[in-house]
N, C-alpha and C positions, 0 to 999 in steps of 0.2 A: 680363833673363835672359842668363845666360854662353851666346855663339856657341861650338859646337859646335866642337872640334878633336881631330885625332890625339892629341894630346896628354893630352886633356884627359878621352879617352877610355879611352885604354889606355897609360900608359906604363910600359913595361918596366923601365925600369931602379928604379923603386918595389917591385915585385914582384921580381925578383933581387935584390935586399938580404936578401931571407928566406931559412930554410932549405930552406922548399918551393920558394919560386922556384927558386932555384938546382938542384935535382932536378929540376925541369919548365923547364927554361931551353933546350932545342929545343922542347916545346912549346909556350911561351910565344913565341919567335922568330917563328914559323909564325903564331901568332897575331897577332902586333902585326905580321906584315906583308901578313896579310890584311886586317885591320883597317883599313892605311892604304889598303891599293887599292881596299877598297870603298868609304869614305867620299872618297876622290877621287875615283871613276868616278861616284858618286853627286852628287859635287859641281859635277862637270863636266857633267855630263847624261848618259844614254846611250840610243842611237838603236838602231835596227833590227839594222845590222851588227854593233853590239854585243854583242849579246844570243842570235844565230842565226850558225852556221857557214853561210857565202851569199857569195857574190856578187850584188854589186847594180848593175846597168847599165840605162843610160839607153840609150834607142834610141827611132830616129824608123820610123813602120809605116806604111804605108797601107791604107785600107780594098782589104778583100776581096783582099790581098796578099801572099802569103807572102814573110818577110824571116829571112834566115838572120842567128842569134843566134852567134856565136863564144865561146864561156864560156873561162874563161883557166885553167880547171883541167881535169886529161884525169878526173876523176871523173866517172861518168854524171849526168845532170841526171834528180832525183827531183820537183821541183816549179818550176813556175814561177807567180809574185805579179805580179798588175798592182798597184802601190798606186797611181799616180796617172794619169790622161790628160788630155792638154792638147792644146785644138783652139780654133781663133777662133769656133766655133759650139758646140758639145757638151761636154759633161762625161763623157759616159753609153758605156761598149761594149756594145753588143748582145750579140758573142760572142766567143769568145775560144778559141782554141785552141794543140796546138804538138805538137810532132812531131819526131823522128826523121827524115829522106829519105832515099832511096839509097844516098845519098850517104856517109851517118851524122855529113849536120849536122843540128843544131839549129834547126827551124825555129816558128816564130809566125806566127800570122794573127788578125788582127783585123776 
């Protein structure tokens, strides 16, 4: 079976040869260059960041601690995701919280 390529999927310059192409030759533009970004975001992989406007940081917490998170954009924070925890005994968070302080940082507690 023929591997899949840009090419082999949409090429424009086939369809501008026509009369209709050539009528639809900014929307066909728009087309073959969506075409190429998703069949290479798709070919590349795409992860979490991808797919969600987020900031994603890594940070070390300690139990029953609260650790001020610094987010790198002045947007308020609507959600915060634990996806993974790494401990030399646990996999598992009991609880998990986070918070606004006084202060009007960002805080976490685990």
């Amino acid at each position: 079976m023929a591997k899949v390529t840009i090419s082999r999927l949409f090429e424009i310059s086939n369809y501008l040869k026509t009369k209709s192409g050539q009528e639809l030759s900014d929307a066909l533009s728009y087309l073959s260059t969506f075409v190429e970004v998703t069949i290479r975001n798709l070919k590349n992989g795409l992860n979490f960041g991808d797919n969600f406007q987020c900031e994603i940081k890594t940070v070390s917490v300690l139990p029953s601690t609260e650790t001020i998170i610094l987010p790198s954009s002045k947007n308020p924070v609507t959600q915060i995701m634990v996806r993974r925890a790494i401990d030399d005994t646990y996999y598992v968070i009991d609880s998990f919280g986070w918070k606004y302080n006084n202060s009007g940082n960002l805080v976490v507690k685990v």
